[in-house]
TORMIVEX-250320 format. One record per residue (C-alpha): x, y, z. Coordinates in Angstrom, 3 decimals, always signed. Example, Ala and Ser with C-alpha at 12.3 -4.5 7.8 and 13.67 -1.06 7.14 Angstrom:
! TORMIVEX-250320
X +12.300	Y -4.500	Z +7.800;
X +13.670	Y -1.060	Z +7.140;
This chain:
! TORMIVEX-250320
X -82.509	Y +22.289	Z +21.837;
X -80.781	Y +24.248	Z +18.653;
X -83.000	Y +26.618	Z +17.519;
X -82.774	Y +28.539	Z +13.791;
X -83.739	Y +31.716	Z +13.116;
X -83.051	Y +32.152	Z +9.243;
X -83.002	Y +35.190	Z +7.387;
X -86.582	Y +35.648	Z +5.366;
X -85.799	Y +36.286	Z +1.847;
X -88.928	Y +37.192	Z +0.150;
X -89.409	Y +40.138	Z -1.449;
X -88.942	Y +42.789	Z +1.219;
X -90.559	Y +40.935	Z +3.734;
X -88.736	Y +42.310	Z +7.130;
X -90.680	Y +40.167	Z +9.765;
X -88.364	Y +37.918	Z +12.160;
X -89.632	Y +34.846	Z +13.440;
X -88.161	Y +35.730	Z +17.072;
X -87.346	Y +38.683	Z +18.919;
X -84.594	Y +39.736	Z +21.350;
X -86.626	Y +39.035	Z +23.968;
X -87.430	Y +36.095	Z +22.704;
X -83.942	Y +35.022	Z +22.256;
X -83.291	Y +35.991	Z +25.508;
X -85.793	Y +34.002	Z +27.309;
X -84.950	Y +30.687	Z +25.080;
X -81.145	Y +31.075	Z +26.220;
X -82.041	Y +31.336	Z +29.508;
X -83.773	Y +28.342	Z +29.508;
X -80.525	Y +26.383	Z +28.279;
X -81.760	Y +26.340	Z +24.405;
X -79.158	Y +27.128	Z +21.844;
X -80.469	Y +29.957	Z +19.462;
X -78.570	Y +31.101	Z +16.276;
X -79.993	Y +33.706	Z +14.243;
X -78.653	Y +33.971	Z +10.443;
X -76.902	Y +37.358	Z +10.084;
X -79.445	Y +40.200	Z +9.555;
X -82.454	Y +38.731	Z +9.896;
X -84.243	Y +40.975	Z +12.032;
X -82.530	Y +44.195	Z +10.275;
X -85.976	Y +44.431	Z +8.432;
X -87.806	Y +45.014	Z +11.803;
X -84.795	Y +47.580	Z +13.029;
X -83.457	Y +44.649	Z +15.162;
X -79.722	Y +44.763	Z +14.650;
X -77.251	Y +41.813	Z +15.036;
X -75.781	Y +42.642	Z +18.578;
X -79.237	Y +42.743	Z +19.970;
X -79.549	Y +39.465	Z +19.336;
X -75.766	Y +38.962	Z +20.675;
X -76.540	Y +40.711	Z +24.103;
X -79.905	Y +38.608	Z +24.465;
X -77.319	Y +35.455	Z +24.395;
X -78.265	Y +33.810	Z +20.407;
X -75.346	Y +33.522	Z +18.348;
X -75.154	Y +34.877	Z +14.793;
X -74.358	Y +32.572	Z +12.076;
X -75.042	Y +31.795	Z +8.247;
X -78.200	Y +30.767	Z +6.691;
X -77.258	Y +27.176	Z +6.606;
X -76.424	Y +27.747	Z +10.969;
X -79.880	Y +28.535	Z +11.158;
X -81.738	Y +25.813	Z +8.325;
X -79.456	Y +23.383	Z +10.397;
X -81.032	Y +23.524	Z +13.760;
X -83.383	Y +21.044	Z +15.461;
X -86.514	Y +23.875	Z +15.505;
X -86.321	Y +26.276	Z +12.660;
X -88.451	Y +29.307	Z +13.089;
X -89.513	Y +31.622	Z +10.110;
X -91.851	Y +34.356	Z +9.147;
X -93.106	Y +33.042	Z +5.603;
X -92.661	Y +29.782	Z +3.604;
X -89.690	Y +28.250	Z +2.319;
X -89.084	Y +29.407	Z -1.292;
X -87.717	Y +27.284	Z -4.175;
X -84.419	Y +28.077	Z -3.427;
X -84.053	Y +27.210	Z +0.470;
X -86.034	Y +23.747	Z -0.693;
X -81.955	Y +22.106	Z -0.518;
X -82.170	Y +23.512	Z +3.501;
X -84.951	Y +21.574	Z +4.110;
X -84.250	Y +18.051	Z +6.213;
X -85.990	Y +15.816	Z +8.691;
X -86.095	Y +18.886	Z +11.577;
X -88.814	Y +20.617	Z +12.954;
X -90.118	Y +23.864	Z +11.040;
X -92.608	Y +26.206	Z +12.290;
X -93.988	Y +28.916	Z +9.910;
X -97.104	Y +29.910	Z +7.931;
X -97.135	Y +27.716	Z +5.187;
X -100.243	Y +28.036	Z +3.875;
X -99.409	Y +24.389	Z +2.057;
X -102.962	Y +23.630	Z +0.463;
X -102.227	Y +26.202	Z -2.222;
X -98.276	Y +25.420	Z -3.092;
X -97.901	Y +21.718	Z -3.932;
X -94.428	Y +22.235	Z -4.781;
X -93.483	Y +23.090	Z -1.143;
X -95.833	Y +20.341	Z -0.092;
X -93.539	Y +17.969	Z -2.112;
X -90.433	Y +19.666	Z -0.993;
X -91.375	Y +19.071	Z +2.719;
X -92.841	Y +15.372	Z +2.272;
X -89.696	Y +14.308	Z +0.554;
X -87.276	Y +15.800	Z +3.114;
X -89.189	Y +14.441	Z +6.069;
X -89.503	Y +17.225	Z +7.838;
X -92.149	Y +18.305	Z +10.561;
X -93.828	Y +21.105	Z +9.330;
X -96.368	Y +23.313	Z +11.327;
X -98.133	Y +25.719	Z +10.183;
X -98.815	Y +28.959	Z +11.661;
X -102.176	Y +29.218	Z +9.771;
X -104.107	Y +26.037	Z +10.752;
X -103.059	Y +25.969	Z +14.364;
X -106.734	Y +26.193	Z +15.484;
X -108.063	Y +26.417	Z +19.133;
X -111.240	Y +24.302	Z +19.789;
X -113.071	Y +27.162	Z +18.708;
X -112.185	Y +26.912	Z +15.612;
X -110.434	Y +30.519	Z +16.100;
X -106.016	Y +30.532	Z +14.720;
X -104.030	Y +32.478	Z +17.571;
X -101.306	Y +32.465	Z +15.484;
X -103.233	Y +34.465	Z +11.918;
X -105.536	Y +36.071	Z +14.104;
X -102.856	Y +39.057	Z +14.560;
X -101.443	Y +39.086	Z +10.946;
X -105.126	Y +39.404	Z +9.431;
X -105.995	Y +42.313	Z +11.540;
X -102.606	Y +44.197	Z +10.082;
X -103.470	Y +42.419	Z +6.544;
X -107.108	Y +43.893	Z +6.489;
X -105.915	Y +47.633	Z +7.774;
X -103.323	Y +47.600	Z +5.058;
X -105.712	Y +46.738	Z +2.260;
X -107.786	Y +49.612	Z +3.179;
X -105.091	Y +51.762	Z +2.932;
X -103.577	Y +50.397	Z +0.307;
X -106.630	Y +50.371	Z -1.815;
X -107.115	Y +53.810	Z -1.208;
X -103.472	Y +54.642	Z -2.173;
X -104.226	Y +52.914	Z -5.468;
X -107.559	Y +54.733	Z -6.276;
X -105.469	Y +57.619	Z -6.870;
X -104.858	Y +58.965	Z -10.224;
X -101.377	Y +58.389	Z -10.020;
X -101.074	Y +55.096	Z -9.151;
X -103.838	Y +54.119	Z -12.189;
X -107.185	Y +54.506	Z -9.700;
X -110.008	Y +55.939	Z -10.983;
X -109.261	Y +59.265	Z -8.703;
X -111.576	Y +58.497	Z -6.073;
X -110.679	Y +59.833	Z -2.377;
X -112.523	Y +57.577	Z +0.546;
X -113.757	Y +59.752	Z +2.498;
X -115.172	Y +62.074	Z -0.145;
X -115.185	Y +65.765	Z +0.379;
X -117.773	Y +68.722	Z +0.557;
X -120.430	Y +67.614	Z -2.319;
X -118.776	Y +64.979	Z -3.283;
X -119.851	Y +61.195	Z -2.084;
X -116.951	Y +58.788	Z -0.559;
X -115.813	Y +56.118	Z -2.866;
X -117.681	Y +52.514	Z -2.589;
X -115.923	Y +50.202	Z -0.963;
X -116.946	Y +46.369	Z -1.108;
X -115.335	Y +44.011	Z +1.388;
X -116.171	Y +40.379	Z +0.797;
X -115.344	Y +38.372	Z +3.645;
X -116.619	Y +39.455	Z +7.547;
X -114.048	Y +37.308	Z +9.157;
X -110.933	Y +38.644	Z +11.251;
X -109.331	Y +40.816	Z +7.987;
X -112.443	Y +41.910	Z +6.754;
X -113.445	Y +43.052	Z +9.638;
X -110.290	Y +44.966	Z +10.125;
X -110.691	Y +46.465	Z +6.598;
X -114.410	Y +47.261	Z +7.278;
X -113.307	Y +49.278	Z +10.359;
X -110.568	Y +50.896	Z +8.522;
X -112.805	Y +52.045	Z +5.404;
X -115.819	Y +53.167	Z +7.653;
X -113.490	Y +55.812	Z +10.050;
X -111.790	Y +57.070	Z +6.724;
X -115.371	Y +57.795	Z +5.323;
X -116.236	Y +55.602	Z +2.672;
X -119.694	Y +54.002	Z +1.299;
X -119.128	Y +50.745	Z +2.778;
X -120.894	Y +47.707	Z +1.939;
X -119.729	Y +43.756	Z +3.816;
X -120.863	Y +40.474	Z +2.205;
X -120.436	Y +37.579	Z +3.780;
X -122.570	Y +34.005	Z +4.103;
X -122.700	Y +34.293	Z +7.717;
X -125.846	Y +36.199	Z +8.685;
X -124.942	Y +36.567	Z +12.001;
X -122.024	Y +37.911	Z +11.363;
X -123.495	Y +40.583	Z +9.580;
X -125.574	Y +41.241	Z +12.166;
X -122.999	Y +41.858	Z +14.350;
X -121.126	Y +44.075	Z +12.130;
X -124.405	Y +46.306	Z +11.309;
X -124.863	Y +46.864	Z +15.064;
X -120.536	Y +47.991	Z +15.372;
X -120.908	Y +50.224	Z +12.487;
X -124.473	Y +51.048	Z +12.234;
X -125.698	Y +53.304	Z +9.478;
X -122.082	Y +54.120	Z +8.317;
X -122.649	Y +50.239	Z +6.752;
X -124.481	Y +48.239	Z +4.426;
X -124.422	Y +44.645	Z +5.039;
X -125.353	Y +41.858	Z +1.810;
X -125.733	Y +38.434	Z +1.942;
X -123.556	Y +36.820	Z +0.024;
X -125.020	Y +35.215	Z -3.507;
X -123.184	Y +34.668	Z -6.669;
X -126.011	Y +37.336	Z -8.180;
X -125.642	Y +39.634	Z -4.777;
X -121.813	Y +39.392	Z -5.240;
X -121.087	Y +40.706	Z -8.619;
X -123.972	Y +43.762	Z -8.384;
X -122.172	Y +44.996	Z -5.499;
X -118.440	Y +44.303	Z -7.155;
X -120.163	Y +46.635	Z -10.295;
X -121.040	Y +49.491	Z -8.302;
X -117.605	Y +49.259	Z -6.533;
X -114.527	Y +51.828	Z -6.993;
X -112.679	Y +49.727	Z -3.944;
X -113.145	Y +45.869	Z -3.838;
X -111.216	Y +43.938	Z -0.789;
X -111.471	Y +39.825	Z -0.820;
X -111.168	Y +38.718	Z +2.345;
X -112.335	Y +34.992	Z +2.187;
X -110.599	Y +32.496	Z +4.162;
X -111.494	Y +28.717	Z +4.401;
X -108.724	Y +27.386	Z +7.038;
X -105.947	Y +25.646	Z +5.442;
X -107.777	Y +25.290	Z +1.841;
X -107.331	Y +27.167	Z -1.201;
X -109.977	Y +30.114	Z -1.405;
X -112.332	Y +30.435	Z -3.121;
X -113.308	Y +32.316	Z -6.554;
X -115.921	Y +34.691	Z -5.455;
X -115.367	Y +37.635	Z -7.766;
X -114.839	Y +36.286	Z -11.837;
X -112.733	Y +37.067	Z -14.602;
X -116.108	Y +38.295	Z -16.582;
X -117.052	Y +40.522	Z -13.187;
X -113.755	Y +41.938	Z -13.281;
X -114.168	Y +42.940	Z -17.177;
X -117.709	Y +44.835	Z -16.361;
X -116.178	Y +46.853	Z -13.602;
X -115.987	Y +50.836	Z -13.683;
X -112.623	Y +51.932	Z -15.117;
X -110.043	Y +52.434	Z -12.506;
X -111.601	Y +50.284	Z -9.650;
X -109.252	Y +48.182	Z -7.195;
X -109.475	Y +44.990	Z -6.285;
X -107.198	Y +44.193	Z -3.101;
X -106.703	Y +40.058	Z -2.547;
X -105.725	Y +39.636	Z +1.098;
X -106.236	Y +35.748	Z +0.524;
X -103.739	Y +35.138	Z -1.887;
X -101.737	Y +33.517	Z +0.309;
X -104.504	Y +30.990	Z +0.360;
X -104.235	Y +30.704	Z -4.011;
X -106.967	Y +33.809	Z -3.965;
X -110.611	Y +34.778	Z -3.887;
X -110.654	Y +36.397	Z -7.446;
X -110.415	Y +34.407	Z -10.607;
X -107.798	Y +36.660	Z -11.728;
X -105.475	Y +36.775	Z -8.758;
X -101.510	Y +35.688	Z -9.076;
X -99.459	Y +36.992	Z -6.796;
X -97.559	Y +40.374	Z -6.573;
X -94.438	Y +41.935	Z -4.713;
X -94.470	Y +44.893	Z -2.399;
X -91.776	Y +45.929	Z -5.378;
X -94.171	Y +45.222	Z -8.236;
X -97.692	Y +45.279	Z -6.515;
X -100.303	Y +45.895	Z -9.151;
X -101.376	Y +44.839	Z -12.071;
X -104.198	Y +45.610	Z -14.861;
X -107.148	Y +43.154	Z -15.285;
X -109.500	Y +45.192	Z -18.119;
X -109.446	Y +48.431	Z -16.587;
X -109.316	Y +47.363	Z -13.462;
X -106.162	Y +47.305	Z -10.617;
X -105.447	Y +44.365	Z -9.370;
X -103.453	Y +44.649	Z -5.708;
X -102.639	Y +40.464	Z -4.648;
X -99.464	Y +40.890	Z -2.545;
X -98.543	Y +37.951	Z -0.874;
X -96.829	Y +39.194	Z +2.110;
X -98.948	Y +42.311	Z +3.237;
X -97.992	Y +42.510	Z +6.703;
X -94.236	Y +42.535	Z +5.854;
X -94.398	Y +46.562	Z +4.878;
X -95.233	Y +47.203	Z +8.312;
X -92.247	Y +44.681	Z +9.508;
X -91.534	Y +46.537	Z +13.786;
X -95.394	Y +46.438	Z +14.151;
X -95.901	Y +42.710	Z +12.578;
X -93.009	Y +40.878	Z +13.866;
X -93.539	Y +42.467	Z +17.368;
X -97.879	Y +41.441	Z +17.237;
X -96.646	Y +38.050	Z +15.656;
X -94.033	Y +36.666	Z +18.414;
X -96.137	Y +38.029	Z +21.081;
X -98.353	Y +35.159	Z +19.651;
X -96.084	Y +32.484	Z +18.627;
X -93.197	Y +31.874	Z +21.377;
X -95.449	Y +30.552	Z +23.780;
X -95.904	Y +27.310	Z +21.362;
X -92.357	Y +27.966	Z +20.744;
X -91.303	Y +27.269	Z +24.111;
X -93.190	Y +24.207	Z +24.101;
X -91.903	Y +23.155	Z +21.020;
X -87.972	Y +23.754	Z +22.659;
X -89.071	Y +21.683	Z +25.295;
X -89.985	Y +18.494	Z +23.256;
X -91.394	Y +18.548	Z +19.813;
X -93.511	Y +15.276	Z +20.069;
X -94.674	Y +16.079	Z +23.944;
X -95.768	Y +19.454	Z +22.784;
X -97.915	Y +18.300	Z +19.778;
X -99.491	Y +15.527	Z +21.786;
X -100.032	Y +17.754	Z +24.092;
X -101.791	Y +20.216	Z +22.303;
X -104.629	Y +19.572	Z +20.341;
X -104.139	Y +22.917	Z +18.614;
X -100.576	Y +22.535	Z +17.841;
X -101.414	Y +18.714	Z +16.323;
X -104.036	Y +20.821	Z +14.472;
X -100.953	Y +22.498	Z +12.793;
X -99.148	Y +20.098	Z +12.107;
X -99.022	Y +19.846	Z +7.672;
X -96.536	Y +17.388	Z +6.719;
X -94.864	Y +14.815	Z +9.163;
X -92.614	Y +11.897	Z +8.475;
X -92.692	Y +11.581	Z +5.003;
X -96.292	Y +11.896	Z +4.838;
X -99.273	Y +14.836	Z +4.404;
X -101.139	Y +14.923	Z +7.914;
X -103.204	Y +18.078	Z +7.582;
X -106.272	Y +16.709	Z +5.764;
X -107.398	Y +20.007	Z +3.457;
X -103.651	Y +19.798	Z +1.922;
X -104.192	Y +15.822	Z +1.309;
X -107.464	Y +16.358	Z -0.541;
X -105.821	Y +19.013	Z -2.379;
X -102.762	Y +16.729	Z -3.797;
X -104.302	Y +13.410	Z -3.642;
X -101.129	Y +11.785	Z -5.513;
X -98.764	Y +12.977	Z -1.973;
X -98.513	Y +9.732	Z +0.839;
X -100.838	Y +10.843	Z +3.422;
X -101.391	Y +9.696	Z +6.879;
């Protein structure tokens, strides 16, 4: 099979969809792999790696052309025209971008998610990794952005000598929450979870134990803990479906001047009413006198760690995809899972109930 690696072009995202390795091991196996020019120069992964492991190196449109087209993050508005009735395998995250949705129904192409390809567990192999980097970068981010010169209200985490840490709030015990809550508690901070799953919290009071302060999650329990915050992280994922508002515009307003609000779902559409996505380049913005911090690529500023956690995860549904697209989904019942748009037609059902007025299957 032709496989395409293209070049990811959001802003400075430097994940690769496929390693070296990876390349290597697909070539070997009698695949044709062509990776555009440069695209793994973000992760320190130069051309004639790729060269040595057997791919060629092409142009974009070598690599959108390919039977199985492997990326990092979803197509943007202007690769829509490189979009045709081939295989693509990516996070999507379609539920929240009906243009893309459109995009891919109308050029027939197969597209699988990265995000809703969901074991019988319910657990996603393929997030699972990018959450855990998502979550430790909001807690350092969010501290970055407490300081006084990045607008914060001057509050260091981990306090010092009579002086108390700052309050963190992490909404959301799942996989990047969790992460986050781990990062926050070792750096020192007054943490506090909430989250609707009480045995969750459970389990996350008996990991962190009196370091932690674990809330139930209310609409009334939910903004008196966002009040009393300097830190707030939203970590609220619903698989495949926009997130929800948990934190509101008013909330936001009563805040303490200088507080952070980091929105690791805004891939997702976001869990504050007053997310829209930012750029590693252009990351914040000022809600009230509040910081807002909704970039929608987090894991691409750490692009050697996240490219290297996310193929470990993803090219062993990539060989099975080279193999035979339609035997591996059938297959699979956690690769069908993933599957968004096929034929002409939504298949993943949280994106059809999002944009009724797209043919569904």
């Amino acid at each position: 099979m032709r496989i395409g690696v293209p070049q990811e072009i959001k802003n400075r995202e430097t994940r690769v969809a496929l390693t070296p390795d990876g390349a290597r091991a697909l070539t070997a196996q009698g695949h044709d792999v062509l990776i555009e020019s440069g695209a793994g120069a973000g992760a320190f992964l130069a051309d004639e790696a790729y060269r040595d492991a057997g791919a060629r190196v092409g142009t974009a449109e070598d690599a959108w052309a390919a039977d199985l087209v492997l990326k990092v993050k979803e197509p943007l508005e202007s690769e829509y025209g490189f979009l045709r009735d081939n295989t693509l395998f990516t996070f999507l995250h379609l539920a929240a971008n009906e243009p893309l949705a459109r995009a891919l129904v109308d050029a027939r192409t197969t597209a699988i998610s990265y995000d809703t390809v969901q074991l019988d567990d319910g657990s996603l192999p393929l997030l699972t990794p990018m959450s855990v980097i998502a979550g430790r970068l909001a807690a350092s981010e969010g501290a970055h952005h407490l300081l006084s010169p990045q607008g914060g209200r001057g509050a260091l985490l981990s306090g010092a000598p009579g002086a108390a840490g700052a309050r963190v709030v992490v909404i959301g015990g799942g996989v990047a929450g969790s992460a986050a809550l781990a990062q926050v508690v070792a750096m020192g901070a007054d943490a506090v979870v909430v989250d609707v799953d009480e045995a969750r919290l459970e389990a996350l009071a008996r990991e962190h134990g009196e370091r932690l302060r674990t809330v139930v999650s209310t609409p009334a329990n939910v903004e008196r803990e966002v009040l009393d915050a300097d830190l707030v992280i939203g970590a609220v994922l619903v698989p495949g479906r926009p997130a929800p508002t948990v934190v509101t515009h008013a909330t936001v307003q009563r805040m303490r001047p200088g507080s952070v609000l980091v929105d690791i779902a805004i891939d997702q559409g976001g869990c504050f009413e007053d997310s829209r996505p930012t750029t590693h380049d252009d990351p914040t913005y000022r809600v009230a006198g509040s910081l807002l911090y909704c970039v929608a690529n987090m894991p691409g500023a750490a692009g050697a760690t996240s490219t290297a956690a996310l193929s470990h995860v993803t090219f062993p549904y990539v060989e099975a995809l080279a193999a035979g697209v339609r035997a591996a989904i059938a297959a699979d019942p956690a690769l069908e899972r993933g599957v968004n748009v096929d034929g002409g037609t939504v298949r993943y059902p949280a994106v059809a109930q999002a944009f009724p007025h797209l043919p569904a299957a």
